[in-house]
C-alpha positions in Angstrom: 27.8 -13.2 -15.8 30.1 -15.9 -17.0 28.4 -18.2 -15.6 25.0 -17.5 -16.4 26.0 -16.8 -20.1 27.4 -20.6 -20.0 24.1 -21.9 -18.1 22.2 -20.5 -21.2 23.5 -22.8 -23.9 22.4 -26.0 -21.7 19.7 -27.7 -23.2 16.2 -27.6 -21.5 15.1 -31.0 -20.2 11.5 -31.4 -20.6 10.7 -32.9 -17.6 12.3 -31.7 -14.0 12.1 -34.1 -10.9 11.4 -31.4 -7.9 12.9 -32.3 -4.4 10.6 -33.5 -2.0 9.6 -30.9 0.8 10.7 -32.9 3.8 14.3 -33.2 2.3 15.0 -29.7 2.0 17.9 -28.8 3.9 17.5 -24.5 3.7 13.9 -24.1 3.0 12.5 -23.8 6.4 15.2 -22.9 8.6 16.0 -18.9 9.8 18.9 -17.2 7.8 20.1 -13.6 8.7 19.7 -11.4 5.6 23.3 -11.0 3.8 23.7 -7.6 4.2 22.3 -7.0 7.9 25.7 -6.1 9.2 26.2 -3.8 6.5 23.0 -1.9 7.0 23.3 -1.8 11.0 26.8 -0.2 10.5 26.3 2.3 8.0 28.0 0.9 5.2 26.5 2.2 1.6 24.1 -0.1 0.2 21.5 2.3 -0.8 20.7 4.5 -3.9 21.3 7.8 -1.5 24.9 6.5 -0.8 25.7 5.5 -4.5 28.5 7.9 -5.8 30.6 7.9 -9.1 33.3 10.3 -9.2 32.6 13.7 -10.8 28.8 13.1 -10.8 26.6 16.2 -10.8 23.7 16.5 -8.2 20.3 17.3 -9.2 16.7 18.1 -8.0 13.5 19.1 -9.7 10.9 21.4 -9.0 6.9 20.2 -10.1 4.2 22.0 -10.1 3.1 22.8 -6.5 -0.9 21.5 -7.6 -2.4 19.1 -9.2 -4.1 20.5 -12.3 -1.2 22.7 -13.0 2.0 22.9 -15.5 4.7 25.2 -16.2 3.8 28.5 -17.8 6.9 30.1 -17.8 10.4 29.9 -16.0 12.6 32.9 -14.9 16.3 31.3 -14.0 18.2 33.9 -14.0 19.4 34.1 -9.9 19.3 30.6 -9.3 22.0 29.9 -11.9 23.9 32.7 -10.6 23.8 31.1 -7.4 27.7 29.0 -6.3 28.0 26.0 -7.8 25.0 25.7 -10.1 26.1 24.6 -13.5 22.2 25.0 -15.0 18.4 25.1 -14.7 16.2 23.7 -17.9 12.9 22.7 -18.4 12.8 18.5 -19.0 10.0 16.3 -20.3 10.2 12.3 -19.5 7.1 12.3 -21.7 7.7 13.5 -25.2 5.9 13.7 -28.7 5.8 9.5 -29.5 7.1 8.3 -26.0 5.4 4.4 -25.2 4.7 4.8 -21.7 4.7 1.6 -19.8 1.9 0.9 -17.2 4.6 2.0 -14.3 4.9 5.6 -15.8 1.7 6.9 -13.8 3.0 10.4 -13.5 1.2 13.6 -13.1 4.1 16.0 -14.0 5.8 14.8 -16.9 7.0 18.4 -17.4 9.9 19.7 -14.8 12.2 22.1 -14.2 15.4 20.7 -13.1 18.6 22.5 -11.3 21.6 21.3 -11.7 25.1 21.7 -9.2 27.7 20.6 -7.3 26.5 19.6 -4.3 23.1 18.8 -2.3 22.8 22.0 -0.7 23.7 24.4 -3.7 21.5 22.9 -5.4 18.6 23.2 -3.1 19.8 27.1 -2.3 18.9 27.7 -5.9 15.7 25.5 -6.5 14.3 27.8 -3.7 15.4 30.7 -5.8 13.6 29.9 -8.7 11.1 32.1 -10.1 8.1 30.2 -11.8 4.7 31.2 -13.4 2.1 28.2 -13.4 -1.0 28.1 -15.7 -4.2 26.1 -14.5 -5.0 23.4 -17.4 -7.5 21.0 -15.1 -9.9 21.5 -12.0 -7.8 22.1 -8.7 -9.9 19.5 -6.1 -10.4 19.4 -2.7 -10.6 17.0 -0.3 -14.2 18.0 0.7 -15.5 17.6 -3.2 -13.9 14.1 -3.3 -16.3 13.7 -0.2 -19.2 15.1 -2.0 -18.6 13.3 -5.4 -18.2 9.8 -3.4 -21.2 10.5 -1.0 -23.2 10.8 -4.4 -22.0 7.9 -6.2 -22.7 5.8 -2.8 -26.5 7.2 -3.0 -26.6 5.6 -6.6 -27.0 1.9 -7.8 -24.4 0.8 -10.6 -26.0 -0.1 -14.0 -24.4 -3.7 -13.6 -23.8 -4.9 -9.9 -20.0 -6.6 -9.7 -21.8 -10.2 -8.7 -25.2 -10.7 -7.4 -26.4 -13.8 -5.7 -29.8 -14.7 -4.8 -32.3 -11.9 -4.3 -31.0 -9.2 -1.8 -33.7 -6.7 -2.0 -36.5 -9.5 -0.9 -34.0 -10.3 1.6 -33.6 -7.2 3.0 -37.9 -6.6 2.9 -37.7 -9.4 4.9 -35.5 -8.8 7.0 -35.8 -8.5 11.3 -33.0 -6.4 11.3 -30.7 -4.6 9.3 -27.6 -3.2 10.2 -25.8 -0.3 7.7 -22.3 1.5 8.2 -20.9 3.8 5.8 -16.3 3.6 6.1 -13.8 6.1 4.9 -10.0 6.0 4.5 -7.8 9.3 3.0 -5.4 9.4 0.8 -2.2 8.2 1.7 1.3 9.1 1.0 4.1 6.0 1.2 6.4 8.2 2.9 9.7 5.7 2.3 12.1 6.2 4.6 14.7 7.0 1.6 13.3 9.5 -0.6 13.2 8.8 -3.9 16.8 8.9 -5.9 18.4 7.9 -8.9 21.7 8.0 -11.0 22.2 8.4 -14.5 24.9 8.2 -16.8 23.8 8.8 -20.3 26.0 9.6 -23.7 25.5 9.2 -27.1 26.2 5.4 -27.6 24.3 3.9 -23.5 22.3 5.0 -20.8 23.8 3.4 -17.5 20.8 3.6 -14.5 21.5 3.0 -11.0 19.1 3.5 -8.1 16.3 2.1 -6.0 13.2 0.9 -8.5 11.0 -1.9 -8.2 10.5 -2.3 -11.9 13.4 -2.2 -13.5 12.4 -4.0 -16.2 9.8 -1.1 -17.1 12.0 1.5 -16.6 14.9 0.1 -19.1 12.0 -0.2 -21.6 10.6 3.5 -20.5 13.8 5.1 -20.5 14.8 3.6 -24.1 11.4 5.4 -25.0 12.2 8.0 -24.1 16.1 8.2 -24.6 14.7 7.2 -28.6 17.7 4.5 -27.3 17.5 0.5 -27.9 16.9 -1.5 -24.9 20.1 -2.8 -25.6 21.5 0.4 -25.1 20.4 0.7 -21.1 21.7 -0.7 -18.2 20.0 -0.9 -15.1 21.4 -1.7 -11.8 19.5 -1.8 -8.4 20.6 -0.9 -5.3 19.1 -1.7 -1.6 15.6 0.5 -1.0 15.2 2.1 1.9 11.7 1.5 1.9 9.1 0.5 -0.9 5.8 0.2 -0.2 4.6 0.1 -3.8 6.3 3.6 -4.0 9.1 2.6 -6.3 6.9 0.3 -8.8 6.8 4.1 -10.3 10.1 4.8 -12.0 9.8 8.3 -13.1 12.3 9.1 -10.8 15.1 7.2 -13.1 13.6 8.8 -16.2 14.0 12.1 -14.6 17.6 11.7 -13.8 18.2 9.9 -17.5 16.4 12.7 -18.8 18.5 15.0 -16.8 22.4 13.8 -17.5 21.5 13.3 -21.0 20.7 17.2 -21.3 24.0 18.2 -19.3 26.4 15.7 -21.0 27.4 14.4 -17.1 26.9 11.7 -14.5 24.0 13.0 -12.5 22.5 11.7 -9.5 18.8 13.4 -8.7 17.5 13.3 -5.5 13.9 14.0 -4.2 13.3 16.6 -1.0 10.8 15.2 1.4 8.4 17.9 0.3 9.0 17.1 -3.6 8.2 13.5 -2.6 5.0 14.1 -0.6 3.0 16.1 -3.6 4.4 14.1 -6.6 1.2 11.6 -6.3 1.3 7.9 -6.8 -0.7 8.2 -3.3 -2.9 5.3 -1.7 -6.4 6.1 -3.2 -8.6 7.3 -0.8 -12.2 5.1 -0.3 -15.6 5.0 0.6 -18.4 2.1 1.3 -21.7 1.2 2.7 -22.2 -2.0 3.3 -25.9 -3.6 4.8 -26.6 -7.0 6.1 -30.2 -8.7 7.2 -30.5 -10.2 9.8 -33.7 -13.0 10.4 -35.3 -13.1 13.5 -32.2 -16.0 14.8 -29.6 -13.9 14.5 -29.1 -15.4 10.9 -27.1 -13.4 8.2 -29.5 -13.8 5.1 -28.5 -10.9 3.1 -25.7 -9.0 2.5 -25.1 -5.9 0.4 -21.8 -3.7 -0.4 -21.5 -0.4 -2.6 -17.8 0.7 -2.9 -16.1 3.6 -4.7 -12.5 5.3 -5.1 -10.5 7.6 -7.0 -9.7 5.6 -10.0 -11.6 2.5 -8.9 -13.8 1.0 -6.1 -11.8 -1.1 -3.5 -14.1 -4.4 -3.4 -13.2 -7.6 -4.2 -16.3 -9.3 -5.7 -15.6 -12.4 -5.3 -13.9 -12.8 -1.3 -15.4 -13.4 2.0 -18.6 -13.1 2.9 -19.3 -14.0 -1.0 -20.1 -18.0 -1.3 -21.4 -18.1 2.5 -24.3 -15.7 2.2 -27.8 -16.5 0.0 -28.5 -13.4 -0.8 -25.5 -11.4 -1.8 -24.7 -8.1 -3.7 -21.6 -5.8 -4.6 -21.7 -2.8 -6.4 -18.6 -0.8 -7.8 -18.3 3.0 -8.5 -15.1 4.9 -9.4 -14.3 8.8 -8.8 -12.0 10.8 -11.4 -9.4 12.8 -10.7 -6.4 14.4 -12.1 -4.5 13.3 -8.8 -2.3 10.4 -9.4 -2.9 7.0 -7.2 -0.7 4.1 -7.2 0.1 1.0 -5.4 0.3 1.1 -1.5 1.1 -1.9 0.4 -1.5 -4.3 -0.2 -3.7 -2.4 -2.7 -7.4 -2.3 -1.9 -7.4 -5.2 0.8 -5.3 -2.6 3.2 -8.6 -0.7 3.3 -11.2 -3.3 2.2 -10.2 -5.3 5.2 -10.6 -2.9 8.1 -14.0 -2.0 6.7 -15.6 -5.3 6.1 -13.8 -7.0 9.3 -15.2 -3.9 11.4 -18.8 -4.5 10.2 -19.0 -7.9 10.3 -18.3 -7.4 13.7 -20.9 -4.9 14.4 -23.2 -7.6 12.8 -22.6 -10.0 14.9 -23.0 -8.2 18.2 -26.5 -7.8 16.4 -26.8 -10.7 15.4 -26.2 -11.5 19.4 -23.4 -14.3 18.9 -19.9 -13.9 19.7 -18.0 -12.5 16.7 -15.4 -15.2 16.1 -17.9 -17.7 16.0 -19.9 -15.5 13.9 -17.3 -15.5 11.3 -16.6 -19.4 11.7 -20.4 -20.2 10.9 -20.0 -18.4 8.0 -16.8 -20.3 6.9 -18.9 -23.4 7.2 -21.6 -22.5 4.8 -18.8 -21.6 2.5 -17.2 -24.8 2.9 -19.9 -27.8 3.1 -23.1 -25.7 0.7 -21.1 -22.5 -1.4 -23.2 -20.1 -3.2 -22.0 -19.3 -6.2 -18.9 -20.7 -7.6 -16.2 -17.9 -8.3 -15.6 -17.6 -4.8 -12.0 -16.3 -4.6 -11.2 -18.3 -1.3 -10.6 -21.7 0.3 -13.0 -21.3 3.4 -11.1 -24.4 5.3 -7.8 -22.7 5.4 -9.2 -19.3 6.1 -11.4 -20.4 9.2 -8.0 -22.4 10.5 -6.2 -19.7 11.0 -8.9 -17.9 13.2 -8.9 -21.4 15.2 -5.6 -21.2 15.9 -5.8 -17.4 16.4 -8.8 -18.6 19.1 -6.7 -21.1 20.7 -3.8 -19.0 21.3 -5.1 -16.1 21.9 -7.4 -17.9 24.4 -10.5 -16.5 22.8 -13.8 -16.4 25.2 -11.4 -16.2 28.5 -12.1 -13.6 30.5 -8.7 -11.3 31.2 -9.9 -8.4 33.4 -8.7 -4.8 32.1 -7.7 -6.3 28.9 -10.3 -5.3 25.9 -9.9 -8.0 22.5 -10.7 -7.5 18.8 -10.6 -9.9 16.3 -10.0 -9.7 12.8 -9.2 -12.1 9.6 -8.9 -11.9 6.1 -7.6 -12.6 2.7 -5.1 -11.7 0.3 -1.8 -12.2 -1.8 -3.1 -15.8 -1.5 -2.4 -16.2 2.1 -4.7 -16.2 5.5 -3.8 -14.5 8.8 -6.8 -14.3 11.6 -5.3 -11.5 14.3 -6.6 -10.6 18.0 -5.7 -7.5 19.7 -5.5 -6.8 23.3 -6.0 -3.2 24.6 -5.4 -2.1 27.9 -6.2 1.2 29.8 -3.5 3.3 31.5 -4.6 6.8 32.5 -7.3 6.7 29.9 -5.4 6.1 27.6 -5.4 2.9 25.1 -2.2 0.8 24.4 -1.9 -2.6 22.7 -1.2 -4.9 25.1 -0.7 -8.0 22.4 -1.3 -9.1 18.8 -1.7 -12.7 18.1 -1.9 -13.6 14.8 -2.0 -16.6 12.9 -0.8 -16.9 9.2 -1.1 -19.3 6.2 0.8 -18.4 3.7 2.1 -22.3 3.2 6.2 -23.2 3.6 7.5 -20.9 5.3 11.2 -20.5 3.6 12.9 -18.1 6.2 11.4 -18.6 10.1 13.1 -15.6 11.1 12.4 -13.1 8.3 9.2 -14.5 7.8 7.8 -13.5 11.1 10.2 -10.2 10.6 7.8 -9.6 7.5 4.9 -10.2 9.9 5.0 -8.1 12.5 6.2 -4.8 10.6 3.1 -5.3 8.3 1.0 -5.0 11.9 2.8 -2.4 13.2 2.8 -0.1 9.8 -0.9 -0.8 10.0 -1.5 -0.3 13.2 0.1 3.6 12.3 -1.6 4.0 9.7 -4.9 3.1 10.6 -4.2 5.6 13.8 -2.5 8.5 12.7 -2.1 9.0 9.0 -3.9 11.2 6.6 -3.3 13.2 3.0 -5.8 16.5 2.3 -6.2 18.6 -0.5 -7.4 22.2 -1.0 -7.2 23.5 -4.2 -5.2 20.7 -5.7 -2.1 21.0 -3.5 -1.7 18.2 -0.7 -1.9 19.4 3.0 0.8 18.0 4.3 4.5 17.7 3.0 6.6 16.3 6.0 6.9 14.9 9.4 5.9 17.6 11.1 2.3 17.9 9.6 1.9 13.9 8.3 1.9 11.3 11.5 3.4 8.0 11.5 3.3 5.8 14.1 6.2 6.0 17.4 8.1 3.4 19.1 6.1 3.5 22.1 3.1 3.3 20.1 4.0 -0.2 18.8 2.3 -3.1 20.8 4.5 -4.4 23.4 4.3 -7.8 22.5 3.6 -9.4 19.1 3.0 -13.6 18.8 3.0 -15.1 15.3 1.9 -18.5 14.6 2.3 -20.3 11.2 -0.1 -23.0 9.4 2.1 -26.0 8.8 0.7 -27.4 5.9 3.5 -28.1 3.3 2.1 -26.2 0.6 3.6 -24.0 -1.8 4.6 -20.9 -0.7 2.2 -17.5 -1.0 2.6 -13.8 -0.3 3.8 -12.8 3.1 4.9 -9.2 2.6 1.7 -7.8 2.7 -1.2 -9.6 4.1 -0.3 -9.1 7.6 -1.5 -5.7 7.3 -4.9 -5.4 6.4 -6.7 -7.1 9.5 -5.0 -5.3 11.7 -6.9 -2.1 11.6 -10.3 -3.4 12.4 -9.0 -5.9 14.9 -7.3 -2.4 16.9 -10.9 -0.9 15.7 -13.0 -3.7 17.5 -10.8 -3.9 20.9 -11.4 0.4 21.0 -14.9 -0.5 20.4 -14.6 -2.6 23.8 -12.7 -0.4 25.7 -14.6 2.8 24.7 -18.3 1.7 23.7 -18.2 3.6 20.0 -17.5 2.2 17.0 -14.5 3.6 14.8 -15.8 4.1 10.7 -13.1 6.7 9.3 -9.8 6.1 9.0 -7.6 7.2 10.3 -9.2 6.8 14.0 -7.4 10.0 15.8 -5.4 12.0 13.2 -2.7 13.6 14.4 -3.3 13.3 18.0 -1.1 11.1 20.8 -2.9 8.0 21.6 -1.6 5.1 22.2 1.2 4.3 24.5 
């Protein structure tokens, strides 16, 4: 603090000479994270280990459906219950509150129960006795189905870019190909549920937990608090897990909300369950896409019609956009009263699997090998672009599938061993990935991934490729297993019992990585790993099995691979 405070009252020079890449002495070489011997042993880091002497511990209770709120609230056992000091009714959204763009929240309105210890308090928020009033529609899974099955029958009033002419195209055409994809929602399912601590009194509000906007949250809370910003401090601890989750800070306001009603250091903690139907979930998404094919096998036209809950997945302006004559993307969105949020790599983590799964399928069409399908493309985009928003640099994108190729030893036959391949785009980086599948006892396991990233300097070797391969893995999972359902506005599944994540002996036994050494600055890295990987495991199934995967995820909750 003292030093910063001193840094502060330097004057700003107007001109700063940067150090020249290849004299960088850290940047570039592997360093162990700080606290890696603190997290292997134990040692408390996170918001679930963070105590303060003669702190209260909470939990809420929300209402069990979307389209639901609190009607009335009959307390009377629970606080009779050992070590309860109270149960109240809080709002972290009240008359003239300025929510912040983080403060997507379904269920502003809570009851709250209040005790000594975790399991007291849990005792007694199973005791409650609560009547809930219906205020909105209570949706199923099956009518988000319906409503985007309709909305994908319908052309939008103003397409999201249009190229050439894709209807004469597709009049034209020899051949056309057309696949419809689905994904669910999804829950993030951290591996530390959510938490917080809150200290507040008359004069501050002192904050402490796992958030990933605290800035928001300090402004939120003073909101809400009817405190200055001055007034609230925020300090972060280590998150077990993120995901997007924790861009949402409601959490903290709920715990603010919470010790500023009971006059006490509180620290609120989430149940699994209470986690699992708050919202915030991975949207879940639908498209068609079509492509036309001339009689050579060329790709001439190409057409896409997404939609979502709160907004279509596509990304106008991306691959194949710039590389095909005759291009089209349309974009629909579905309301509901369900809350979506952030998931790792927001549309691309879906957008991805569906567009890299197709363009395969058009290429075994088109009759040419799929990676030098893609490549072909990548060279229209580069030496003749159509169009000239096109939200890619097509040189660095086809070099990572090169290198992916020559790695991966693309085109070589490997008996028993089934490939996919897979690239795309986001968080300004590249990564091309091939998956090899094997058969044991008729049963698929990944063999391999290979993949090949740009994402510029790479400034930790080690964590880098750490960042890497948990992004394929997590997909890989995912893409398999995972799935959120609704009937009658409550979610399906609540815990790991009924929502499937992905096991260690599902994880492919090897993974390669292979970086772009290009000295430019640095890009994302957390997420783009993730969103090829999907359709690269959906392609190599598509080899070992002869059918074609197009709904997420591909088995549910049965044992696959491995």
């Amino acid at each position: 603090g003292a030093l910063a405070s001193l840094a502060g009252t330097l004057p700003i020079p107007e001109e700063i000479k940067l150090k020249d890449p290849k004299d960088f002495k850290i940047i570039g070489t592997s360093r162990k994270n700080v606290d890696a011997q603190k997290i292997v042993t134990g040692a408390p880091l996170f918001g679930l280990d963070y105590h303060r002497e003669g702190m209260l511990i909470a939990m809420i209770e929300h209402p069990p459906a979307f389209g639901l709120k609190l009607k009335s609230l009959s307390a009377d056992a629970a606080k009779a219950m050992p070590g309860i000091r109270d149960v109240f009714v809080i709002n972290t959204q009240p008359e003239g509150f300025e929510p912040q763009w983080s403060d997507t929240n379904a269920f502003p309105e809570l009851v709250a129960v209040v005790g000594n210890s975790t399991w007291e308090v849990l005792q007694a928020k199973r005791a409650l006795n609560i009547e809930w009033e219906k205020v909105s529609d209570l949706e199923d899974t099956d009518s988000h189905n319906a409503g985007f099955a309709k909305l994908l029958s319908q052309p939008t009033d103003k397409p999201a870019r249009k190229d050439g002419d894709p209807e004469a195209a597709f009049r034209r055409a020899a051949k056309v190909v057309e696949r419809t994809y689905t994904s669910p929602f999804l829950a993030h399912n951290t591996m530390e549920p959510m938490n917080f601590f809150a200290h507040v009194t008359d004069e501050k509000a002192e904050l402490v937990g796992p958030v990933q906007t605290p800035e928001f949250l300090r402004k939120s809370a003073a909101s809400m608090l009817q405190m200055s910003e001055d007034q609230i401090s925020i300090m972060m601890t280590r998150m077990g897990g993120g995901f997007g989750r924790r861009l949402y800070g409601h959490f903290g306001l709920e715990a603010a909300a919470i010790s500023q009603k009971v006059k006490a250091p509180v620290k609120l903690v989430y149940t699994r369950e209470d986690d699992m139907s708050q919202g915030t979930y991975r949207p879940p998404y639908q498209v068609t896409y079509r492509a036309a094919l001339d009689a050579n096998g060329n790709l001439i036209g190409w057409h896409v019609r997404g939609c979502g809950v709160g907004g279509s997945p596509l990304f106008a302006d991306r691959f194949p956009a710039g590389a095909v004559d005759n291009y089209l993307t349309e974009n629909h969105s579905l309301e509901s009263n369900i809350s979506t949020g952030a998931w790792r790599a927001p549309r691309s983590h879906f957008t991805a699997y569906a567009e890299q799964a197709f363009l395969d399928e058009v290429a075994e069409a088109a009759g040419k090998d799929p990676v030098e399908f893609r490549l072909g493309l990548f060279e229209r985009a580069l030496k003749n672009p159509v169009g000239k928003n096109n939200d890619y640099d097509a040189e660095r994108y086809a070099g990572v599938l090169r290198l992916v190729k020559e790695k991966a030893g693309w085109g070589a036959e490997k008996p028993g061993v089934y490939r996919g391949v897979s690239a795309y785009y986001c968080h300004n980086s590249y990564v091309a990935q091939v998956v090899d599948l094997v058969m044991e006892k008729d049963q698929p396991k990944i063999q391999k991934v290979w993949c090949a990233v740009d994402c510029g300097i790479v400034v930790n070797p080690d964590a880098a490729k750490n960042q890497i391969e948990g992004g394929i893995v997590d997909g890989i999972g995912h893409a398999m297993y995972s799935t959120l359902d609704f009937h009658r506005g409550k979610a399906k599944q609540k815990n790991f019992d009924q929502y499937r994540l992905i096991r260690h002996g599902e994880a492919p036994a090897e993974i390669e990585v292979f970086f772009v050494e290009n000295g430019i600055d640095p890009t994302g890295l957390g997420e783009p790993s993730l969103p090829p990987i999907p359709a690269a495991l959906a392609n190599a199934m598509y080899k070992a099995t002869g059918k074609r995967l197009y709904n997420l995820p591909f088995v549910g909750d049965k044992k696959v691979l491995g």
